[in-house]
N, C-alpha and C positions, 0 to 999 in steps of 0.2 A: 349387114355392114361388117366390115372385117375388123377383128378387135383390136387393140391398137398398141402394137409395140411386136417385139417379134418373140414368140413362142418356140414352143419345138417339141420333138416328138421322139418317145422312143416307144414301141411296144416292143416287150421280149418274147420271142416262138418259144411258147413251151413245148419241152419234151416230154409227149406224150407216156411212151414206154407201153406197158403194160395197159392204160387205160386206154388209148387209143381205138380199139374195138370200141368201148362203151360209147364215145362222140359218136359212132356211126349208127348209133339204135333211136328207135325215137322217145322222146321223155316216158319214164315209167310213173305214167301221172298215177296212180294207186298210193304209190308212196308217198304221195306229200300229203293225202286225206288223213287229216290228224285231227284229234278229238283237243280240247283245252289246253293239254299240256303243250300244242304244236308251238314253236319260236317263227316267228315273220320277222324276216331282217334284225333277229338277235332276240328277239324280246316277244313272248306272250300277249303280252300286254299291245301289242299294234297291230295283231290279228284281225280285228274285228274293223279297223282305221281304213278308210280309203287313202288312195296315195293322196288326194288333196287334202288330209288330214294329217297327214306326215308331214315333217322335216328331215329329208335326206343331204346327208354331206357330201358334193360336189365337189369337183378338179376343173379346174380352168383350163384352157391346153393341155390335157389332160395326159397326150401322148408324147409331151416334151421332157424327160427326163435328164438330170444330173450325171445318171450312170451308163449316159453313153457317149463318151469322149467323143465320139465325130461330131455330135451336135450343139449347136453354137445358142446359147442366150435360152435354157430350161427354162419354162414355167413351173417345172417339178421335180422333187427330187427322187421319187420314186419311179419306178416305171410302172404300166397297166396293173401287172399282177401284183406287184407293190402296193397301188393303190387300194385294189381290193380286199387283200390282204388287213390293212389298216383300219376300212371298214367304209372306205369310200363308194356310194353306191350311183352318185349321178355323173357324167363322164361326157365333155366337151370337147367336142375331138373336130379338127379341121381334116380337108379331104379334098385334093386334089390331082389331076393326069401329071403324068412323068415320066419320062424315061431313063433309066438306071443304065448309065456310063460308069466303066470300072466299080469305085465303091461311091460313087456319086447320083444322084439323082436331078436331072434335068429338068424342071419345071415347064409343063406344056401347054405358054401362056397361048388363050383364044387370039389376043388384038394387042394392038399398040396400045390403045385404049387402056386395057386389064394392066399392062407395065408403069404406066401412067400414073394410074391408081394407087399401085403399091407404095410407087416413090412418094408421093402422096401420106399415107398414109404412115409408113413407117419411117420417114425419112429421109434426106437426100445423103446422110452418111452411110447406115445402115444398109441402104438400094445399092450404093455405089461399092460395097464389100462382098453384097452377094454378085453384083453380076461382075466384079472382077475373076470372084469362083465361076460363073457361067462362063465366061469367056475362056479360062484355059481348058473346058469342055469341048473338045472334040466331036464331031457328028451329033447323029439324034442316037446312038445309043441301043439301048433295047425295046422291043414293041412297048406304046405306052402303057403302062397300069395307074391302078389307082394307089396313091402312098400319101399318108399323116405328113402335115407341111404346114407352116405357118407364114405362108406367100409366097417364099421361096425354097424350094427342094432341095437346093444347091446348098441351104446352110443346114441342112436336116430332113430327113425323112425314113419313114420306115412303110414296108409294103401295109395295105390297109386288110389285108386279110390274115397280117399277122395278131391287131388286137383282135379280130372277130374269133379267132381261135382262143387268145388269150380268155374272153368271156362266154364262148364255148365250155372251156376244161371248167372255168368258176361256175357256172351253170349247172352242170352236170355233176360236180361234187359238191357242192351246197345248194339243194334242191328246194330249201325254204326262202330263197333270197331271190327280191324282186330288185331289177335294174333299170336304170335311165339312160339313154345318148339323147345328145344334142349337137347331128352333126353342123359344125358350117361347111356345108357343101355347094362343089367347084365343079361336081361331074352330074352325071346324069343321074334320075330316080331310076332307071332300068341297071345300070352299071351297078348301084347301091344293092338292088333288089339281088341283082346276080350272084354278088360279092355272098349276101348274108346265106340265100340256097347253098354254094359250094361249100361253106363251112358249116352248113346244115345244120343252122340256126331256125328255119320255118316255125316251127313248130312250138320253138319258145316267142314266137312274137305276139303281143297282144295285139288285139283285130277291133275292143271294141270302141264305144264312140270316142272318138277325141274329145270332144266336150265335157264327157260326162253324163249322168253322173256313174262312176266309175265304183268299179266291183272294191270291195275288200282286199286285204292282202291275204287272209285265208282265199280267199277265192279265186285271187290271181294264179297262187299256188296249187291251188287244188286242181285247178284248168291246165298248170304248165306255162302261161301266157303268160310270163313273169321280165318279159325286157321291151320296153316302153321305148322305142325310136321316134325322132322329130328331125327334118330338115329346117334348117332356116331358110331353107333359097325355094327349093323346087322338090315337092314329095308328089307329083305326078300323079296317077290315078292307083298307087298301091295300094291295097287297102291297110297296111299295120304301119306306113310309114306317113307322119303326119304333118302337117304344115305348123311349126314350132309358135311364130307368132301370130300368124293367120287363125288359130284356132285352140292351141293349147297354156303358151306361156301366156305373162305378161311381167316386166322385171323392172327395175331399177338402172339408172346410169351404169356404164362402167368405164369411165375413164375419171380415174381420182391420182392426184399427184401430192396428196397427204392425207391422214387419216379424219383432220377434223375438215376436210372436201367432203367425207361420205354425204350422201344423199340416198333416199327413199322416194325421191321425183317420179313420176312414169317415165320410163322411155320405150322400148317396142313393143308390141302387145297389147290389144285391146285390155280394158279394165274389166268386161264380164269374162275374160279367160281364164280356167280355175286353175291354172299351175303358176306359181308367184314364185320368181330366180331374184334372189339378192344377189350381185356380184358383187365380190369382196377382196379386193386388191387394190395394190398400189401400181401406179403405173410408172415406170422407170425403162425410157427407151435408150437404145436397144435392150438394156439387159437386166431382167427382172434382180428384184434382188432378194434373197433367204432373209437377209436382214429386217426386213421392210415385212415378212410374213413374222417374225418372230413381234413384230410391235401390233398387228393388226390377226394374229389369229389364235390369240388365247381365248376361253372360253368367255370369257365376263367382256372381254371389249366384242367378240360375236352373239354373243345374247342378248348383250345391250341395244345392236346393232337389229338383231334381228324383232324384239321387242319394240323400238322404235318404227321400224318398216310396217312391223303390223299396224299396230296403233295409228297411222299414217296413214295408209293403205287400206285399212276394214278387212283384210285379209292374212292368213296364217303362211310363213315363208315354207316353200316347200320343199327350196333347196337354197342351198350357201354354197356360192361358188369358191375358190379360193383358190392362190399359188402357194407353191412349195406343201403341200395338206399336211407332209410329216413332222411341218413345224407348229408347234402350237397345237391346241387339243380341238379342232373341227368336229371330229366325232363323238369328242365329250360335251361338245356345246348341243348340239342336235340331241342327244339325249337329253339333256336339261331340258329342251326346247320341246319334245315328245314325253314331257312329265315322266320318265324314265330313271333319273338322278334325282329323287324326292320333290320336285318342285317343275313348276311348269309357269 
């Protein structure tokens, strides 16, 4: 299901420089075999934790940022390497064909049908501002690729091999840190599969069961196999890319238009699925708003939050999704939440 309001995307190309050879070697997994003092995702202390034992702080549209003036209605105000930076480690990124006319990108809807839906879904205002953008679009543009889009292209996009470099370069200089995507994907599992080879990620993808039960974080690191992918749509017969609600998630509502709306309901995902997603936002269509993360992403109202979910649920949150992440302390809440901050 497509999340409901309009997102957006920015990932920024890092410039490599000087490290750029090192992206092109393959993990020097020797170095992350560390005796007790080794850090997993910051802290000692979660070494020993499988990822269903953690709580990781999440980005909702992950790839929609504030700091890119072309893009219209941000989920975020950081961009990729922003996020990681911050200490964001689960990363929901949408993914659709397009073709890139001048600085624009053309959405390369399948059917009538797919148009339909949109309007649908985001609105008959919101539909009728992008495709008036679509409309002064000219031809198809350039061969299609795949580019970060939140329904339509036309109000934002950025090529999708630009985060995969983004989480490349963070890969490769913090070689203790495990990662999550949750793509909502629009293209193919072979297209997906191609993308992650060229930027010669292989090697970091973990292979094993989706189910469970699932390695350590020392061990994730000690292997390399340290970035955890899931489609929502279609993950085909790859083996490291995994069917999100078919076999790994299972989450909570996310469409709330006030804070006392939350819910800890089921919504997609089997109940024996051992990865448990709170999404944690307000919804405000078309256009998210910072405001609305500064009321809903302090520590003590996502604790509470995630506290309540469990207790509801019989199960431990493993990720907290949220907009705007650099508002509000998400990352200090998830420590609290991983007994990290004296209390758990």
């Amino acid at each position: 299901a497509l999340s409901i309001g309009i997102g957006c995307v920015i990932a920024v190309v890092v410039l490599l420089g000087g490290s750029s050879a090192a992206l092109r070697v393959r993990p020097q997994l020797d170095r992350y075999v560390s005796g007790a003092a080794m850090e997993c995702n910051g802290d000692e202390r979660l070494c020993e934790r499988r990822l269903d034992e953690i709580t990781l702080a999440g980005a909702h549209n992950a790839m929609g940022s504030a700091e890119d003036v072309r893009w219209m209605f941000p989920n975020q105000d950081e961009s990729i390497p922003g996020l990681l930076r911050l200490g964001i480690r689960a990363f929901m990124l949408d993914v659709w064909y397009g073709n890139a006319v001048d600085e624009t990108v053309k959405t390369a809807f399948e059917s009538e049908e797919q148009r339909k839906k949109f309007e649908d879904v985001i609105g008959p205002e919101a539909f009728a501002a992008a495709m008036r953008i679509r409309d002064r679009l000219i031809g198809e543009g350039e061969p299609t690729g795949m580019y970060m889009c939140h329904g339509f292209c036309e109000i934002g996009a950025v090529p999708f091999d630009s985060a995969l470099t983004s989480f490349k370069t963070f890969l490769v200089e913090n070689p203790n840190e495990v990662l999550l995507l949750i793509l909502e994907d629009y293209v193919s599992p072979e297209d997906v599969a191609a993308a992650f080879e060229r930027q010669g990620l292989l090697d970091y993808l973990y292979e094993g069961p989706s189910g469970g039960p699932y390695p350590t974080l020392r061990e994730m690191i000690s292997s390399g196999k340290r970035l955890f992918v899931m489609a929502e749509h279609d993950a085909g017969e790859i083996p490291w890319y995994f069917a999100a609600y078919d076999e790994v998630l299972q989450e909570t509502p996310y469409t709330f238009h006030a804070p006392e709306e939350f819910s800890c309901a089921p919504n997609r995902g089997a109940a024996g699925n051992p990865l448990f997603l709170v999404n944690h936002w307000i919804e405000t269509t078309p256009a998210p708003r910072p405001t609305n993360a500064g009321r809903v992403n302090t520590d003590s109202a996502l604790v509470s939050r995630a506290r309540e979910c469990e207790r509801q649920r019989g199960r431990r949150p493993n990720v907290i999704a949220v907009d705007f992440a650099g508002v509000g302390d998400v990352v200090g809440a998830t420590a609290i939440l991983n007994g990290l901050d004296g209390e758990e």
